[in-house]
N, C-alpha and C positions, 0 to 999 in steps of 0.2 A: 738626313741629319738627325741624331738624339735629340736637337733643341727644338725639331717642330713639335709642334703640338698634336695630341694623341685624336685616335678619335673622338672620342669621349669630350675633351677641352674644346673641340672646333664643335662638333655638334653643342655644346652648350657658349660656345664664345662667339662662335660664326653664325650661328643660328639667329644669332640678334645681335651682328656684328658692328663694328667701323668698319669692318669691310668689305663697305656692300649695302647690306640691306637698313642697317641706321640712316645713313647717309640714303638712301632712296627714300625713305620713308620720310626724311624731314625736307626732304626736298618738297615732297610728296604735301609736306604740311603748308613749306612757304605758296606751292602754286595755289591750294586750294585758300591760303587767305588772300592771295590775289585775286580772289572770286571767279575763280576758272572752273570749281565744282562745288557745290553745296551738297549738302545732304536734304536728307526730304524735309524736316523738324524744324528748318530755316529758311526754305524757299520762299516760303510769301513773305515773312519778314525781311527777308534780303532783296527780294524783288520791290517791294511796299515802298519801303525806305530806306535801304540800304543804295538803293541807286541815290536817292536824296544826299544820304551822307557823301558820296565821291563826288557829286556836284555841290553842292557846301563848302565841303572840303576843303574844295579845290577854290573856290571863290575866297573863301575864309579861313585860310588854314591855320590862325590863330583861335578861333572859336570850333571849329565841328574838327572831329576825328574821323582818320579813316578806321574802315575793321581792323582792329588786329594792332592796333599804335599802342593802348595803353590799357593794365586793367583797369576797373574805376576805383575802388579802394580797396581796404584793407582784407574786406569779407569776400569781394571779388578774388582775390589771390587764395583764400583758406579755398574755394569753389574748386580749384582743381583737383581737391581731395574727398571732392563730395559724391560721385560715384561711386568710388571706392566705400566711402564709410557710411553710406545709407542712412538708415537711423541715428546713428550715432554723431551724424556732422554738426550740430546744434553742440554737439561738446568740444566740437575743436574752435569755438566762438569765442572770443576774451571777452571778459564779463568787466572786468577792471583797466581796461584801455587809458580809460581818462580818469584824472584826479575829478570828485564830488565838485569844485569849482571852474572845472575845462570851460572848452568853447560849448557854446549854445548847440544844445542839439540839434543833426538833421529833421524836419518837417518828417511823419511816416507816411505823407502820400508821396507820391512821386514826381519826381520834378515838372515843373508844368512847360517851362519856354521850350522854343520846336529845338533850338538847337540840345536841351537837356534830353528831351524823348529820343531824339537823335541819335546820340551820344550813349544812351542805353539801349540800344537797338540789340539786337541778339547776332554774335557774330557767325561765322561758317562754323564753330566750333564753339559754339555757345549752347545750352537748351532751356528749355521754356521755365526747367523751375530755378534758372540760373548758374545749374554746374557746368564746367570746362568739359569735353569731349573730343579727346585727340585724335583717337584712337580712327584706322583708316576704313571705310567702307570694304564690306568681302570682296570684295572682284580683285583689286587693289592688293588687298594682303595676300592673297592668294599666289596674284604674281610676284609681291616681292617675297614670300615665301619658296616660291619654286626657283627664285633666283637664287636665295643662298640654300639650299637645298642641292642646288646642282653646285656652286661651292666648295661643297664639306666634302664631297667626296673626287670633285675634281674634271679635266676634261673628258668627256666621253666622243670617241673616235666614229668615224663613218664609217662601216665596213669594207664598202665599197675603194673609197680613194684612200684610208688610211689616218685621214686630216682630223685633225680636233675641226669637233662640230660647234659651230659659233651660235650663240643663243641672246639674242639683246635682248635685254630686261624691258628695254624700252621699247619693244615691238609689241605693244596693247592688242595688236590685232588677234595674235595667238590665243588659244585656247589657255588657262590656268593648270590643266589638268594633265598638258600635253610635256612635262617635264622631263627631258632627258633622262636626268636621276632615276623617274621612275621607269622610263622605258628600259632601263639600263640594268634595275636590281630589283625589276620587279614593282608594283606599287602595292600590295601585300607586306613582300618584305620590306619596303623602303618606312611603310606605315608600322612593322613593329620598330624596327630599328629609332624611329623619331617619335614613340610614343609620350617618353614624357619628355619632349622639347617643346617649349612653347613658341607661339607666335610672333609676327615681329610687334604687333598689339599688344602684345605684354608690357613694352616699354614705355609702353604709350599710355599705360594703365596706371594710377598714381595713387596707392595707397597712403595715408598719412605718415610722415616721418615721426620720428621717433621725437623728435625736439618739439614737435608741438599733438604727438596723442596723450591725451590724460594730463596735458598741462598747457592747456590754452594761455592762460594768464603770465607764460613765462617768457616767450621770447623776447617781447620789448622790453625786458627790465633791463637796472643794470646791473642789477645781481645776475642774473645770466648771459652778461655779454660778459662778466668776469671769469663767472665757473667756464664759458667757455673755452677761454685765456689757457687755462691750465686744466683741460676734460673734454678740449670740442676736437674739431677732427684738424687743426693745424696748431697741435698744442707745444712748439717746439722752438719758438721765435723769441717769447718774453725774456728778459733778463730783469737782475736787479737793476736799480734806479744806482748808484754811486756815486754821479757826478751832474754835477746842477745841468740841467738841459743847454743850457747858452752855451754852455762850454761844445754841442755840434751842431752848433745854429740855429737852434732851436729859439722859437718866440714863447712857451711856455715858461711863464712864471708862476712865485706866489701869490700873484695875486689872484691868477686864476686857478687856484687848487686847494690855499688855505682852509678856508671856510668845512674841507671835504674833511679836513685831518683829523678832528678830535679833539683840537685842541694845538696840536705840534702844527710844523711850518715846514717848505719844503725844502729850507735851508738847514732845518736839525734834524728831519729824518734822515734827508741825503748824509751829512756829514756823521750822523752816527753808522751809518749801513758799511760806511767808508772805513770805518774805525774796527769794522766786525761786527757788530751790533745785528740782529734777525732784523732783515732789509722788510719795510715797510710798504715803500713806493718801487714800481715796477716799470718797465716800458718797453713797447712794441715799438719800434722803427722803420719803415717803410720810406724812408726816405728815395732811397736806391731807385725806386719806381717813377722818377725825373727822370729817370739819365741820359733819353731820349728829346726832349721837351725843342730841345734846341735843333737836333738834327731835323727833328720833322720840320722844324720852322725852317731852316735852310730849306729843305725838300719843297717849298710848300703843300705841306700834306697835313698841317694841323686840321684843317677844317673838313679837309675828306675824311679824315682817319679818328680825328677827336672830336667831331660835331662842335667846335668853336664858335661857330657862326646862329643868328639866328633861327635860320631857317633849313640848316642840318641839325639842329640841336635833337629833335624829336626822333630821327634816327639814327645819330649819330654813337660815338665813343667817346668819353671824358676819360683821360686815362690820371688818376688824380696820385699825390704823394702823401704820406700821412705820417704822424707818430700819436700816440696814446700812451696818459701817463693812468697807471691803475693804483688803487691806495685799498691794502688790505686791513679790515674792516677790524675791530673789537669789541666784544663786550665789557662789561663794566668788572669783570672777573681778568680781564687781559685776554681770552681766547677767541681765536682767530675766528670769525662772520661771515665773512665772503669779501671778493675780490670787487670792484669796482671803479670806471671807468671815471675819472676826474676832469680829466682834458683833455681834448682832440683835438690835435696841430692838422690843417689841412690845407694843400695845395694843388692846382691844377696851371698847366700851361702860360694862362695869363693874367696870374695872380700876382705878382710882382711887377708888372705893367701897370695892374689896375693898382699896387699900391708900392709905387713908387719908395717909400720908408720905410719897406721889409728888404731885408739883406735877398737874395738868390737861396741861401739854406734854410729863411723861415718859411712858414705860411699863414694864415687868420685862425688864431686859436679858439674855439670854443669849449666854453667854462661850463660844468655839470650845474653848479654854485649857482651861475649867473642867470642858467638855461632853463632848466630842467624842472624848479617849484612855480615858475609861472608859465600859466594856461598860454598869454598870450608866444610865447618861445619855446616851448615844449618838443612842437615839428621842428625844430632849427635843431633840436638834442637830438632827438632821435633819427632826424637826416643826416647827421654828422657822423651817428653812431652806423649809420647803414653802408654809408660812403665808407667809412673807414672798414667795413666787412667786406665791403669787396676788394678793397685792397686785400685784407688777409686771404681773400680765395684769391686774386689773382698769385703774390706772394706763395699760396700754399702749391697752386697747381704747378707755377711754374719751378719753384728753389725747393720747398720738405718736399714735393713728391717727386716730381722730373729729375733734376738735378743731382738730388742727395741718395736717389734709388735705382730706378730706371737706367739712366745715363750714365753717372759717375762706374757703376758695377761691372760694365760690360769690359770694362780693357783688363778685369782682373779675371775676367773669366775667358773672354776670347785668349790671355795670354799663357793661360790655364792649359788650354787647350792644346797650345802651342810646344807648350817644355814641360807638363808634367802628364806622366806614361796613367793611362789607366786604372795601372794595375797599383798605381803609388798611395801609400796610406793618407796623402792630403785628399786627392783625387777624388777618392771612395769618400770623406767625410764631409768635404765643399759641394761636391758634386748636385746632391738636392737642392740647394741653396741658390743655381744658377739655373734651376729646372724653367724652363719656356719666358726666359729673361727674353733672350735674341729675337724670339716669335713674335713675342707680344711688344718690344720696341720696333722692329718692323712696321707694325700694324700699327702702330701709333706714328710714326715717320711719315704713313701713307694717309693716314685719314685723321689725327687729331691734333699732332702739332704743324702739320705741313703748311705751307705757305697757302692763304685761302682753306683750312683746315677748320675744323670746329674750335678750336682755341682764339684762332686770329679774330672768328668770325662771331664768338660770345663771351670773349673775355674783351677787360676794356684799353688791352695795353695792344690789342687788334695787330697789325704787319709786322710791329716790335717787341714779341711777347718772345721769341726766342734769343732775341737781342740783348733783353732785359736779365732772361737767364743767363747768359755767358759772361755778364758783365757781375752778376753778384756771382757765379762760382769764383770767377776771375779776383774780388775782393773778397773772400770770407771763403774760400775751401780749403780744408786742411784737413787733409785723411786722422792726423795726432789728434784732434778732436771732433772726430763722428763717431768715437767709442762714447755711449753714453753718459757713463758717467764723468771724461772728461770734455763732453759737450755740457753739463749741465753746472759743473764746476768752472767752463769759461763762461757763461750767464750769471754766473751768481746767485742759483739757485739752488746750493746747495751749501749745507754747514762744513766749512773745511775741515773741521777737526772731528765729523761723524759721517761725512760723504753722506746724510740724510737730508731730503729738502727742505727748507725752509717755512712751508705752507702744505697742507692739502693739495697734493700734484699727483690726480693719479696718473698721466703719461708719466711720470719720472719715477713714483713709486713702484707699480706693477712694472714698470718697466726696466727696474733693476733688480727686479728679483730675476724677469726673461735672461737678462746680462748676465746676473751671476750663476745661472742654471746653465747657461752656455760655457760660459768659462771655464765655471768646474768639469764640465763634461770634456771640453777641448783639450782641458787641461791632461786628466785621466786617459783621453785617447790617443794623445801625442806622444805621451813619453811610454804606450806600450812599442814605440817604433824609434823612440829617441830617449836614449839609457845615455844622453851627457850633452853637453850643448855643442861638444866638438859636433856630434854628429849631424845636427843643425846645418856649421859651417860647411861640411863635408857633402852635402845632398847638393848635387851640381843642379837637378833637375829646379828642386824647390828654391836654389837661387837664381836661375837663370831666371824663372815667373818673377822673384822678386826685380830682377833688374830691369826686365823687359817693361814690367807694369809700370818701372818710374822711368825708364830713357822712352819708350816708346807710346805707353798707354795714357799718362798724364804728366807729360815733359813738359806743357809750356807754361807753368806756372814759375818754373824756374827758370825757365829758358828766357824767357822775356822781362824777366826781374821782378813779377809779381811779389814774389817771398826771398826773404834774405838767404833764407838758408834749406839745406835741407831737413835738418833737424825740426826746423819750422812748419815745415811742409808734411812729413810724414813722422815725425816722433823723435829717430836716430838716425844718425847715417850708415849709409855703407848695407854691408849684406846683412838679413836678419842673422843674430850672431848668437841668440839662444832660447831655450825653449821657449819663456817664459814669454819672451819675445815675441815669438811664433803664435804661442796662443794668443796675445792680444790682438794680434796683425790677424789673425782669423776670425775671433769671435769679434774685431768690429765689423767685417764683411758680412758675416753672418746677421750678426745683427741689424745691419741696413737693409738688407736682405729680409728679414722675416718680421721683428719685433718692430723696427721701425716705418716699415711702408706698411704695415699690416694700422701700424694707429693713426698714419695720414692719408689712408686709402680708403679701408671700409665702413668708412663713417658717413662718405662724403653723399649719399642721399639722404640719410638722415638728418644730415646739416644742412645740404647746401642746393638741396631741390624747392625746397622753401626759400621762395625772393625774399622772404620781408626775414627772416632770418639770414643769409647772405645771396646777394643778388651779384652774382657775375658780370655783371653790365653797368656802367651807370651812363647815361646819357646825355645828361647835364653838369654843368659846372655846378659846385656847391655856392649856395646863396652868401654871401660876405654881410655882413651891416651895414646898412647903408644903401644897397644899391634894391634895383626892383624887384629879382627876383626875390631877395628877403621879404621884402614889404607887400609883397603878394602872399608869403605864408603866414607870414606872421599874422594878416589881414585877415585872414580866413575867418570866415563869419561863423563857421560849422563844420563839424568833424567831418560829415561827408564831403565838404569842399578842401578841404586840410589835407586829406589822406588822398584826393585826387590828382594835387597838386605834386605831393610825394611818390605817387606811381610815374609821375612824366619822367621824373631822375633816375627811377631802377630798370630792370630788365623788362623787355616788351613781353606778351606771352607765347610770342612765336620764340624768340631766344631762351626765354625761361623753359619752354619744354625741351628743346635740342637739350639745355644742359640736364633738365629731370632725366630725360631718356637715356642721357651720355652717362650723367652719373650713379645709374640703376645701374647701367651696365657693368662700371665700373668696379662696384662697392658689390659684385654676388661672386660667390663663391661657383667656382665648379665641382659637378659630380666627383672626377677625380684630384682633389684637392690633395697638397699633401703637407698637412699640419705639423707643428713640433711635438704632438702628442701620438704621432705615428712612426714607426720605423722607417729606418735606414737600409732599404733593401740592400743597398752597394757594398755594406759592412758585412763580413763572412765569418772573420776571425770569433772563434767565441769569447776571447777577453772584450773586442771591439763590441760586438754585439752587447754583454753585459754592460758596458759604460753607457750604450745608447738608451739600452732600458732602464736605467737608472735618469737616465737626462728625463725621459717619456715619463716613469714615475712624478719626477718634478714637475713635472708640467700639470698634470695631473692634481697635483697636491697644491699650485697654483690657483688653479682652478676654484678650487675650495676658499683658499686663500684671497680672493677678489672678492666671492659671495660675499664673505665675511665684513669685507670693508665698505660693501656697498650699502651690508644693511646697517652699518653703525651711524646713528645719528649724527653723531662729533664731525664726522667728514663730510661736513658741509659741500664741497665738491661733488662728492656723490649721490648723497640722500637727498637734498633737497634746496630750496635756497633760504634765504634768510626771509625774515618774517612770514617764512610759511606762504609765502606765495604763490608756491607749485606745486605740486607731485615731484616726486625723485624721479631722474636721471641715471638708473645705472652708468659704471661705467667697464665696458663689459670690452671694447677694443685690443685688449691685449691677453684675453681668454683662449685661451691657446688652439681648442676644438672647436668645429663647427659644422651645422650641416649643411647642404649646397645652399645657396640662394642668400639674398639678402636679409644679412645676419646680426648685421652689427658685432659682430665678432669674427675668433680664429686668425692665426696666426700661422698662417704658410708657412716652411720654409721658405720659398723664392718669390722672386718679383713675378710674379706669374699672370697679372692680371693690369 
């Protein structure tokens, strides 16, 4: 088939796949924190006292950790980046953590009770000067090397019986060296051929992300939980604020937000934003992320699946629901500051049990106001703030990336296939745009959203994470608005009377210029083949795709009464019925397709391999007021006991590396990528050709166009944050070029990765 992948894409995709050698490898990682192997740099320590800790443990499993439960704080987690950056790890340190009146500092000896020495033991992938060490011993890599090695190029036959020769990965006894592959193409040529593929130890290798190199001091603010709002790698959920939170269940009020405003209240912002007015207050809703809460209780499976209970808590899942209201900042000139988080509505399972007086649609709101300038509640802010980031990565993984790219695309390309010839001028122009879509949804069907897959198994919405997807495409998808700009127009982020945003948004900004760079190019290349809109109606082919795509590819939106109408659902009824038409019905494909998975895809190591920036996992229930586990943080005598208590709620560091190594893989480019700053090989015609070069021009001139805005101070978004508390942040995501590897940019054509 066209849609597998080339060589070139498997040796760079397979080489350090999901299918296959990831999944070995991490497998690779849980046996050996089960202490089934050590390395040499941990053996007396693990022998010493590490058997102490499994007996402890096990007697006390509220006081002593096993290996591998929990990092210990904050500087434990930047540790997984200290290989990587040598010298330089002292700069990835926050200098400014705590306000001049926080808690009392940590003692600088080290803890003296048996169970604290304990508890800092060094783990099977710990070392002596305290860095993280994932990465697999040689014998090990070697074989899961030669496994996906043999992979890429497929089965190799017995001469003799004719039969594909069976090679288990899992047969340790075999030689490393004894690789089919090589016996097969030589180990000479097999060795030019994978010269620059690297190992499956690459993955496992953790250079410093981009959200905390050269700006230590930034993730915990909440100046950059805002810029991330509208600049991080799920930047596509916020809308305006328009209607007082109560009105959808919500428990946030004024009283917990005033104080943030400036002066105004959340009763005159709202109502003037309502009137037209540039919306002030914002809000992210994750409510949707309940919708299970109850079936699991039916099931009884909250406490295997959501750690409910005491004593699954440590390993468990909290799968929690949230909203955040954000309040965009000003100075004393009226220009806009940065974006920041006011209140965080949260809810988990058996929250409305424990509080009986919250309706089923609220949850325990916490106040920025209430929280955040005193030392003793400071961790209840920023726990709130962390919990409600794993919401946005579960939300992003599951609905901007899976849902709105990945999935939704295929029945217009499979249908593609189906009724439009070759050789037809949509064909030749869509055609990039579905390049190794079917390949790489395969491969994610079989190893990352599958049942017991990497999603179920490090995200916190665990058995129900595809459940939770088909239930928000089910409420909220409407092909009529995933054209950008009337997606940004149903948020209310955008001026109705200039279709410009309302704030500093570079996802919206660069991202409408990608929009209008495609447009005009669709535009120009459709009507060299359609001189009136009859001939539109007249192309049986290009209607039959359209009919097929709505009776067959995404019928049950209507069929089940999801959407009133069809108007509702895809824009207009009936067949596309003219040009004008045409080009929007293409370049929002397209744009799902390349601009949009491009800004919630290759971001995602740089955001979200860093726990304490967002953690995939939460383990625990968020503390409420009032009950213990509050008054345990709150109580915290010392920031190293503070930040200890905050690592038991986020991702363990067996889970936090599957998602590093998952989302390295995910966020790199391949050798053979094919960007919108490159050609249309499919296009022949030379008028067709001259529109595509003129689109690639744009892109080009794009390009330029971002530098520009990144280095302009005024776009606080980009440059830097308020009161200068960071380094800038480019925002480089929708930079059309790129070179292979983890780039933090470039924009495919297709969902390709």
């Amino acid at each position: 088939m066209d849609e597998r992948f080339s060589f070139n894409k498997n040796v760079d995709f397979n080489g350090a796949s999901l299918q296959g050698s990831l999944s070995a490898a991490l497998a690779a990682i849980a046996e050996i924190a089960g202490d089934k192997e050590r390395s040499p740099i941990t053996l007396i320590p693990s022998l010493v006292i590490g058997g102490m800790r499994e007996l402890l443990g096990s007697i006390f499993p509220g006081i002593v950790e096993k290996p591998l439960d929990n990092y210990e704080d904050f500087q434990d987690v930047v540790a997984m980046y200290k290989k990587a950056s040598g010298p330089a790890y002292q700069s990835l340190l926050p200098t400014n953590l705590y306000p001049s009146a926080g808690p009392v500092p940590a003692p600088a000896s080290p803890r003296s009770s048996i169970a604290a020495v304990i508890g800092r033991t060094l783990s099977p992938f710990k070392q002596s000067d305290g860095s993280w060490d994932f990465q697999l011993p040689d014998n090990l890599v070697a074989k899961i090397d030669a496994y996906t090695a043999d992979r890429r190029v497929g089965p190799v036959y017995d001469s003799a019986t004719g039969a594909p020769v069976t090679r288990s990965f899992y047969n340790f006894d075999s030689k490393p060296s004894t690789s089919r592959t090589e016996e097969r193409l030589g180990g000479k040529l097999w060795g030019a051929v994978t010269a620059t593929t690297t190992s499956i130890n690459n993955l496992l290798f953790f250079t410093p992300p981009r959200v905390l190199e050269g700006r230590p001091d930034a993730w915990y603010t909440d100046e950059e939980f805002g810029r991330q709002v509208v600049a991080g790698f799920n930047p596509c959920t916020v809308t305006a604020l328009k209607e007082m939170p109560e009105k959808i269940g919500s428990a946030i009020g004024g009283k917990h937000v005033n104080a943030d405003l400036q002066g105004s209240t959340l009763e005159q912002l709202v109502d003037a934003a309502k009137k037209g007015a540039k919306p002030r207050l914002f809000m992210i809703d994750y409510w949707d992320l309940s919708a299970f809460w109850e079936a699991a209780e039916a099931a009884g499976e909250q406490k295997s699946f959501w750690g409910l209970s005491p004593k699954d808590s440590s390993k468990g899942m909290v799968q929690h629901a949230g909203r955040a209201v954000l309040y965009l900042r000003k100075d004393d000139a009226g220009n806009d500051t940065g974006l920041i988080p006011v209140a965080i509505e949260l809810a988990h399972p058996n929250t409305n049990k424990e509080n009986p007086g919250l309706p089923r649609t609220a949850g325990t709101v916490y106040s920025r106001a209430e929280l955040a300038n005193d030392p003793a509640t400071l961790a209840v802010w920023r726990l709130a703030k962390m919990i409600f980031k794993s919401l946005d990565s579960s939300f992003h993984q599951l609905i901007s990336h899976w849902n709105r790219t990945h999935c939704v695309l295929e029945p217009f390309f499979i249908s593609m296939r189906r009724n439009i010839s070759v050789m037809h001028p949509v064909f030749k122009l869509m055609m990039p745009h579905f390049r190794y879509t079917l390949n790489i949804n395969r491969n994610a069907r079989s190893n990352l959203i599958n049942a017991g897959g990497i999603i179920e198994k490090t995200f916190s919405a665990g058995p129900y994470a595809m459940r939770l997807a088909s239930v928000v495409y089910g409420k909220y998808w409407n092909f009529a608005t995933e054209a950008l700009p009337e997606d940004l127009k149903a948020r209310g982020m955008v001026d109705p009377a200039t279709g410009k945003p309302w704030l500093d948004y570079p996802y919206a900004i660069d991202g409408l210029d990608v929009w209008s760079a495609l447009s005009s190019y669709f535009d120009k290349y459709l009507r060299l083949y359609y001189s009136s809109d009859k001939d539109v109606l007249d192309d049986t082919e290009l209607q039959a795709w359209w009919a097929e795509v709505k009776t067959e590819g995404h019928p049950d939106l209507l069929r089940f009464g999801l959407r009133q109408s069809e108007e509702q659902l895809w824009g207009f009824k009936g067949p596309i019925d003219k040009v004008s038409r045409l080009v929007t019905v293409l370049t929002t494909i397209a744009w799902l397709a390349s601009g949009h998975h491009a800004a919630v895809n290759f971001g995602q190591y740089d955001f979200s391999s860093f726990i304490l920036n967002t953690s995939s996992l939460v383990r625990k229930p968020m503390p409420a007021p009032g009950d213990a586990a509050y008054k345990e943080l709150t109580g915290a005598k010392s920031r190293e006991k503070q930040e200890g208590i905050i690592m038991t709620y986020l991702a363990d560091p067996v889970s936090a590396t599957t998602v590093a190594a998952t989302v390295k893989l995910l966020s790199a480019h391949a050798r053979d990528e094919h960007t919108l700053d490159e050609v249309n090989d499919m296009l022949v015609d030379p008028a067709a050709r001259e529109a595509n070069q003129e689109f690639i021009d744009a892109m080009k001139r794009l390009e330029c166009s971002i530098e520009m805005r990144n280095a302009d101070a005024a776009n606080w978004a980009r440059f830097g944050l308020a009161a200068d508390k960071s380094g800038p942040m480019p925002y480089t995501l929708l930079m059309p070029g790129s070179r292979a590897g983890v780039t933090m940019r470039g924009v495919p054509y297709s969902v390709s990765i």
